[in-house]
C-alpha positions in Angstrom: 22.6 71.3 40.6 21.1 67.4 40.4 17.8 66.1 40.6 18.0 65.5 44.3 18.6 69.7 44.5 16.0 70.2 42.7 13.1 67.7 44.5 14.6 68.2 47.9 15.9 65.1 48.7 18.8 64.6 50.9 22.2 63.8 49.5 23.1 61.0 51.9 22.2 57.6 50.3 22.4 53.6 51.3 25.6 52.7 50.0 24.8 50.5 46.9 24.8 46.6 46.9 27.5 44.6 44.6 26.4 41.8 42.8 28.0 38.7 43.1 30.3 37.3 40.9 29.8 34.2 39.5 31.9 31.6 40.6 34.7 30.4 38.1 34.5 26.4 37.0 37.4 25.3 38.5 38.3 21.9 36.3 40.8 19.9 38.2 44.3 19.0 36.7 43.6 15.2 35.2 46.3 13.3 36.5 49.4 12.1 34.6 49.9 15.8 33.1 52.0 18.5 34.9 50.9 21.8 36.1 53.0 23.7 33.4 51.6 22.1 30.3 48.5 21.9 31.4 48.6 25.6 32.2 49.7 25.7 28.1 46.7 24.2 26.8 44.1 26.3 28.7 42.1 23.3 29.1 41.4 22.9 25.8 40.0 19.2 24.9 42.1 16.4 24.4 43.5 15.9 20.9 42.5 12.5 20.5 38.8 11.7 21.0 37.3 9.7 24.0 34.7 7.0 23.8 31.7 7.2 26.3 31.8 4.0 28.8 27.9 4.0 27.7 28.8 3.5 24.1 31.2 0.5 25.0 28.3 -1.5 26.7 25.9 -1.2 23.9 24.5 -4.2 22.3 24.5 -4.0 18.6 20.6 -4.4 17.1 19.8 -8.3 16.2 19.0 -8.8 12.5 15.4 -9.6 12.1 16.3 -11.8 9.3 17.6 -15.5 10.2 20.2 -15.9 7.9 21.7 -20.1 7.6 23.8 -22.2 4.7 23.0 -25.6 3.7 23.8 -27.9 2.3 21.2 -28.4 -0.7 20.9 -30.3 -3.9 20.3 -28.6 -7.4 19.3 -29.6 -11.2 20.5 -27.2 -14.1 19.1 -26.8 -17.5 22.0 -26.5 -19.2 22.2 -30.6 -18.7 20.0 -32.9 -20.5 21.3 -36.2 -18.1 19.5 -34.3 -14.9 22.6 -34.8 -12.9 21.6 -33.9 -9.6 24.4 -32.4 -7.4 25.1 -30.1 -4.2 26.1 -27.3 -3.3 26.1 -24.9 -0.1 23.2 -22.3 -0.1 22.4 -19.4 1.3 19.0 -19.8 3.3 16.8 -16.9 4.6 14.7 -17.6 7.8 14.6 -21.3 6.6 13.6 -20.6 3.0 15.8 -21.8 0.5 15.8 -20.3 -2.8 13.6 -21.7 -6.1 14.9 -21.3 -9.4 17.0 -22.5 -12.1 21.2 -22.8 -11.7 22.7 -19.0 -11.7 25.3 -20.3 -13.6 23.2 -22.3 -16.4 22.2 -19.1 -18.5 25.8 -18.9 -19.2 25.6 -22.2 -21.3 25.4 -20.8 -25.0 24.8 -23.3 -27.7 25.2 -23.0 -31.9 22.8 -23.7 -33.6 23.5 -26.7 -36.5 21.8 -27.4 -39.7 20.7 -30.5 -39.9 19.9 -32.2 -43.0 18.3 -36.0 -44.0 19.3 -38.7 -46.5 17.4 -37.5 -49.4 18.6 -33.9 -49.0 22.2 -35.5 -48.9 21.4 -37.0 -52.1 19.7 -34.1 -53.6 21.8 -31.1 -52.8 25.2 -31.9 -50.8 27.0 -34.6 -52.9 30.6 -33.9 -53.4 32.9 -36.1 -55.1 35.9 -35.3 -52.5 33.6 -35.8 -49.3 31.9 -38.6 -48.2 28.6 -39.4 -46.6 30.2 -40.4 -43.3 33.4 -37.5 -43.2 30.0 -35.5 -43.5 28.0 -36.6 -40.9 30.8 -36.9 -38.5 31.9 -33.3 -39.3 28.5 -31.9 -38.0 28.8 -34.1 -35.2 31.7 -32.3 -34.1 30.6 -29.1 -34.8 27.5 -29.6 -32.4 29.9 -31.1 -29.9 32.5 -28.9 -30.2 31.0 -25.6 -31.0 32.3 -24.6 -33.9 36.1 -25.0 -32.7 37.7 -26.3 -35.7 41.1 -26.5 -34.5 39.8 -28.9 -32.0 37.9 -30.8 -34.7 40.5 -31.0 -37.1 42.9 -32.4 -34.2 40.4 -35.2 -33.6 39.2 -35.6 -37.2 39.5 -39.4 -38.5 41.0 -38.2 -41.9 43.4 -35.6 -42.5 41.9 -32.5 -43.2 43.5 -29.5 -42.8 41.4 -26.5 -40.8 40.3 -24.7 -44.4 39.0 -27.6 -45.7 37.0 -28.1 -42.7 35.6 -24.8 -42.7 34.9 -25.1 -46.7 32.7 -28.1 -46.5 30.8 -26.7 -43.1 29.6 -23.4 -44.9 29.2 -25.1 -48.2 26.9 -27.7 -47.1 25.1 -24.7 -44.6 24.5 -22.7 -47.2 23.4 -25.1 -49.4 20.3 -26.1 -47.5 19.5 -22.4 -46.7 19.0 -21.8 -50.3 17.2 -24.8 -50.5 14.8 -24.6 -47.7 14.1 -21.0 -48.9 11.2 -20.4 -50.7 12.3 -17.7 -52.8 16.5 -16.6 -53.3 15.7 -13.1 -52.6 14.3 -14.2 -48.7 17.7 -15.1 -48.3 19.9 -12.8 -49.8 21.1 -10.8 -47.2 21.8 -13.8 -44.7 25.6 -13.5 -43.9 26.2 -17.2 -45.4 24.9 -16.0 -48.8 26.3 -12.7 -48.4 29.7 -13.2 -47.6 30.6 -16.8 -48.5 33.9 -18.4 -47.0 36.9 -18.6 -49.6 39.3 -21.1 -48.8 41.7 -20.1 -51.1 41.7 -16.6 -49.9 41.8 -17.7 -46.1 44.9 -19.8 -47.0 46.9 -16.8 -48.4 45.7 -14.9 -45.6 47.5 -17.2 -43.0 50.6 -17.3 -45.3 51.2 -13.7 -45.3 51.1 -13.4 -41.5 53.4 -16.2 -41.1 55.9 -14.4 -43.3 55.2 -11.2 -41.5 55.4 -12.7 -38.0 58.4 -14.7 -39.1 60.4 -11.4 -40.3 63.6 -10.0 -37.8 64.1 -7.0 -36.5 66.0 -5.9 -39.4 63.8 -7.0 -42.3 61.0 -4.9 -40.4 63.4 -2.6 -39.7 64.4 -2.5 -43.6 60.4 -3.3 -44.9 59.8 0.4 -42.8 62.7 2.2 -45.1 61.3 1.2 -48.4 57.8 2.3 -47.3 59.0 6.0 -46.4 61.0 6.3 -49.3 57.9 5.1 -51.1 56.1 7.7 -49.7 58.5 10.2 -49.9 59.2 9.7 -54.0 54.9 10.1 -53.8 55.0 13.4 -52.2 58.0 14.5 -54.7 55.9 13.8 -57.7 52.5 15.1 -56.5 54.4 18.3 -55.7 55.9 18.4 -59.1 52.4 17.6 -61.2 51.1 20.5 -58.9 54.0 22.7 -60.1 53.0 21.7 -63.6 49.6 22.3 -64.0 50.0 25.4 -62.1 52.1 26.8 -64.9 49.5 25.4 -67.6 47.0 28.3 -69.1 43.4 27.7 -67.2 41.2 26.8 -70.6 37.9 26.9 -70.0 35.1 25.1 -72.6 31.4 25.4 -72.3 28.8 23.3 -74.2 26.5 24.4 -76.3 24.4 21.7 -76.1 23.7 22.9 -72.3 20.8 25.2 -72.1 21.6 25.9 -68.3 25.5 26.8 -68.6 25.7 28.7 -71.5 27.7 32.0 -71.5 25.8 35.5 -70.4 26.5 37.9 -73.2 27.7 41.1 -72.3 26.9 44.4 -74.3 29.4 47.2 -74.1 28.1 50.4 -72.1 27.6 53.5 -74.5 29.9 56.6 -73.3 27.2 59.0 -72.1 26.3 55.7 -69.3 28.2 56.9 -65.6 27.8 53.6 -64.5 30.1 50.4 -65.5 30.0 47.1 -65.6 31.5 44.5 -63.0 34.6 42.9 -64.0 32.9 39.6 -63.9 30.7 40.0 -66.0 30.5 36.4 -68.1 29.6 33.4 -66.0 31.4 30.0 -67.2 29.9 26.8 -64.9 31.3 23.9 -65.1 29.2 20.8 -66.2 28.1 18.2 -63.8 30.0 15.5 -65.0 33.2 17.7 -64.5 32.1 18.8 -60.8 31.4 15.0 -60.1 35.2 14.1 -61.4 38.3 13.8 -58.6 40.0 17.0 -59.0 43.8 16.5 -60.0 45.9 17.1 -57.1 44.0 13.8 -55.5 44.1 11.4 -58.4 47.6 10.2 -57.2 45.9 9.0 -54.4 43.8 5.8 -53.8 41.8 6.8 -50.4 40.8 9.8 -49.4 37.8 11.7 -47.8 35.0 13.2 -50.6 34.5 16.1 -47.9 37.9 17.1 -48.3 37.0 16.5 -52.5 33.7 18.7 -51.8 35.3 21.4 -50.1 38.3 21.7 -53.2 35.7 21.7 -55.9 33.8 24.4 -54.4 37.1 26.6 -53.7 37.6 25.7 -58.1 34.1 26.7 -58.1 34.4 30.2 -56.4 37.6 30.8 -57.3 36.2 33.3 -59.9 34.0 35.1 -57.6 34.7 38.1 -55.0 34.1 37.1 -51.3 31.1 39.4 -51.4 29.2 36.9 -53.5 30.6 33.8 -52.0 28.6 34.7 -48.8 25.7 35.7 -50.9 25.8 32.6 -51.7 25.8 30.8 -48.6 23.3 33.6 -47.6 20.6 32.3 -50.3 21.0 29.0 -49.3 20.4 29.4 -46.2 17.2 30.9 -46.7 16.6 27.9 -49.0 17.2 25.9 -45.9 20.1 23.7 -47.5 23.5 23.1 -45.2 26.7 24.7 -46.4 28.0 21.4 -46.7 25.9 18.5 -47.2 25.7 16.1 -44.0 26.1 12.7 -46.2 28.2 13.3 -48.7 28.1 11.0 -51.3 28.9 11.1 -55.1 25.3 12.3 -56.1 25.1 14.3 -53.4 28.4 16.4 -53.9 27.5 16.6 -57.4 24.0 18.3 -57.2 25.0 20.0 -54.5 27.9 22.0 -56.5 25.7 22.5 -59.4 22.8 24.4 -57.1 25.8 26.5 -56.3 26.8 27.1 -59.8 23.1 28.4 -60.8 22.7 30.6 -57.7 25.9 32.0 -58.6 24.8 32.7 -62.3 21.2 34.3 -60.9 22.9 36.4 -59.0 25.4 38.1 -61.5 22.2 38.1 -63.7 20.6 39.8 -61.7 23.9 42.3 -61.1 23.4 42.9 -65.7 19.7 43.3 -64.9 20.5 46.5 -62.4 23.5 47.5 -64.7 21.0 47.7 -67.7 18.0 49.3 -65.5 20.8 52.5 -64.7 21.8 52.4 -68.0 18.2 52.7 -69.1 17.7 55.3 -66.5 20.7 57.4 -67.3 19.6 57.7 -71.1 15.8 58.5 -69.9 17.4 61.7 -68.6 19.7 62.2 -71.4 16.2 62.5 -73.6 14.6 64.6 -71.4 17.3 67.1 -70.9 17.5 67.4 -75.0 13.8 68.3 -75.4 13.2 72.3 -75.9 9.8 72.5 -74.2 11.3 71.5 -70.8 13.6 73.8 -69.3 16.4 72.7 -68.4 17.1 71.3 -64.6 20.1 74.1 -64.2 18.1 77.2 -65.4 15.0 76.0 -62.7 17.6 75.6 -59.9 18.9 79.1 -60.6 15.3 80.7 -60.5 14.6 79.2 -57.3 16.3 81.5 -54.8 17.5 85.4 -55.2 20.8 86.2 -53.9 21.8 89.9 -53.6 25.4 91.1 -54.8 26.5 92.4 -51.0 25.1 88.9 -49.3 27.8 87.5 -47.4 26.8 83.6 -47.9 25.5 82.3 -44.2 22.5 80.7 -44.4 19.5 82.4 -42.8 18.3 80.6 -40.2 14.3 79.2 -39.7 14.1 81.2 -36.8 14.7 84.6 -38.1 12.6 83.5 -41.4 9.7 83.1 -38.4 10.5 86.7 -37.2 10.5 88.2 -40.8 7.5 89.3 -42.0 6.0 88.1 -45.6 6.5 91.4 -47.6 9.4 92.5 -45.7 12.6 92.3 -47.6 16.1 90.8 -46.9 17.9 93.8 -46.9 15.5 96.4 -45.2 17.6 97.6 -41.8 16.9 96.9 -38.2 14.6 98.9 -36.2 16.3 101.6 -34.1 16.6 100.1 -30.4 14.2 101.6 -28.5 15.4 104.5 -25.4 15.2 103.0 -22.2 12.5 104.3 -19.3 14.4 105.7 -16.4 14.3 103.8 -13.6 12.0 104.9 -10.4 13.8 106.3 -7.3 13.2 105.2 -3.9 13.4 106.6 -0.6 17.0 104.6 0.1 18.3 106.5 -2.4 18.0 110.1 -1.3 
């Protein structure tokens, strides 16, 4: 049975129309390609790209700027003639540019004291210069710049390049002391600071010619002697180690210092359960012995303080447990003080270490204070336990609960204490169970 059964409808129908299929694309072989290996490549697209014709007649856009050079003349300031000269420039829709020369900022100058006859007279007389050696020296300078190998090549007398410099700076600073109205204004000015030595420059020079001088194996030989140097160095620091290693540690406090003296320590009495820590004395060192290089690094003639600083506070908690090394850090923390100072200088170092020391004597004064509060507590009891009007703590703890001679030793729980009434007793029995109601028949049963 089908629908057309059921409403009657004949079976015969108009045969159904097929929709057309769409017609394929056919692309057309290109030419220069055969029919095989164009078959290959599917018609996929070429591997190289194409360039549209359209593309190729394009015009690119015109610049709305005019861009021209010419040829213009220019005046620097770094001249004081005002030389005029040319040069090619680079003008934009026929303005050409305004300004000084790029080039003349470039033109740096120094600037040279001068001085007057009376000042010569008054402060820069020397008996091995003259006036004119003088005045043609700063000539120079200003001309030259401060090149003195160039002045002393074209200096009228011979003077050598130290001597030059030396009578330059000498007569400079001399008339910026002068001019100054007070020393102090000028006493940080790099010519009064650090005044030139001639004799020290010489030397300098020397010692570089002998070093630059030197072969291959004189450097060769100068390098052996340094690393046996250093290696006879490391021998005896090693050794002094060794030595004071097998010395007794002494220590000495003074008793002139309130702040480091010893903390007594009484003995405990025998009835006491509790004992004393094993470090029980606390033996700072002073501050002038903190501040002092220890002695593995006095050999040595550089070295970092931090790596000083962190030594003298391994010395300094060498006698401590690790528990109160962080208790320590812990309290200076809370103190808001670094671990390690972040500029550490001499003073620094020094207070530093002996804020440690006095934290580390509070807290093992407070460690006696608790040892001496227990004790106290532990002979309160003793005296109370003695006394005949008080009962005694064991007699109490027997009265407090009843334990019959057949109890077995579980604990009775709080639920069955709940159950129990108050004047019942522990060992009454159970109740007899009760006999259960016989059951109700039914009709299915029969």
């Amino acid at each position: 049975m089908d629908a057309k059964d059921i409403l009657g409808l004949p079976k015969t129908s108009a045969p159904s129309e097929k929709k057309p299929r769409p017609p394929k694309d056919s692309q057309r072989k290109p030419d220069g390609i055969s029919r095989e290996v164009y078959a290959l490549t599917g018609g996929l697209p070429p591997l190289m790209p194409t360039l549209e014709v359209s593309h190729l007649k394009k015009r690119p856009p015109v610049d709305k700027e005019k861009v021209t050079w010419q040829w213009l003349p220019f005046t620097s300031s770094a001249r004081t003639d005002n030389l005029q000269l040319y040069h090619w420039v680079r003008v934009v829709n026929g303005v050409p540019p305004t300004g000084d020369y790029a080039f003349a900022k470039y033109n740096k100058s120094v600037d040279i004291v001068k001085y007057t006859d009376e000042e010569y007279e008054k402060y820069l007389t020397d008996p091995t210069w003259t006036k004119e050696e003088t005045d043609q020296l700063f000539e120079m300078c200003q001309q030259f710049d401060l090149r003195f190998l160039l002045i002393a090549d074209r200096f009228s007398s011979s003077r050598t390049v130290e001597e030059l410099k030396n009578r330059y700076y000498a007569v400079s600073r001399a008339l910026l002391v002068a001019k100054a109205p007070s020393s102090s204004d000028v006493s940080n000015h790099p010519l009064v600071k650090n005044p030139y030595n001639m004799s020290q420059e010489i030397e300098r020079k020397r010692a570089l010619t002998v070093v630059l001088s030197q072969t291959r194996q004189q450097e060769r030989k100068d390098a052996e002697i340094l690393a046996e140097a250093k290696r006879i160095a490391e021998i005896r620091l090693t050794r002094k180690e060794e030595e004071e290693a097998e010395l007794p540690q002494e220590t000495t406090a003074d008793p002139d210092v309130n702040d480091n003296a010893i903390v007594p320590v009484e003995p405990a009495s025998p009835s006491s359960s509790v004992q004393p820590p094993p470090f029980a004395a606390v033996l700072p060192i002073s501050t002038a012995d903190s501040a002092s290089t220890p002695a593995s690094l006095r050999m040595l003639r550089v070295f970092l303080r931090t790596h000083v600083f962190d030594q003298m506070v391994q010395e300094a908690n060498s006698s401590s447990g690790l528990r109160t090394v962080k208790r320590v850090e812990q309290t200076l923390q809370d103190l808001g003080i670094n671990i390690k100072p972040k500029v550490p200088t001499k003073a620094v170092c020094s207070e530093h270490l002996e804020l440690r020391k006095e934290i580390l004597t509070l807290l093992n004064l407070q460690k006696q204070l608790q040892y001496k509060e227990a004790e106290a507590s532990a002979n309160r009891e003793n005296s109370y336990s003695e006394t005949p009007s008080t009962p005694k703590r064991v007699q109490r703890d027997q009265d407090r609960l009843f334990v019959p001679d057949g109890y077995s030793g579980e604990r009775v729980g709080k639920r069955d204490n709940k159950r129990k009434g108050s004047g019942r007793h522990i060992e009454a029995p159970p109740s007899p169970p009760q006999s259960k109601r016989p059951r109700k028949l039914k009709s299915s049963d029969g």
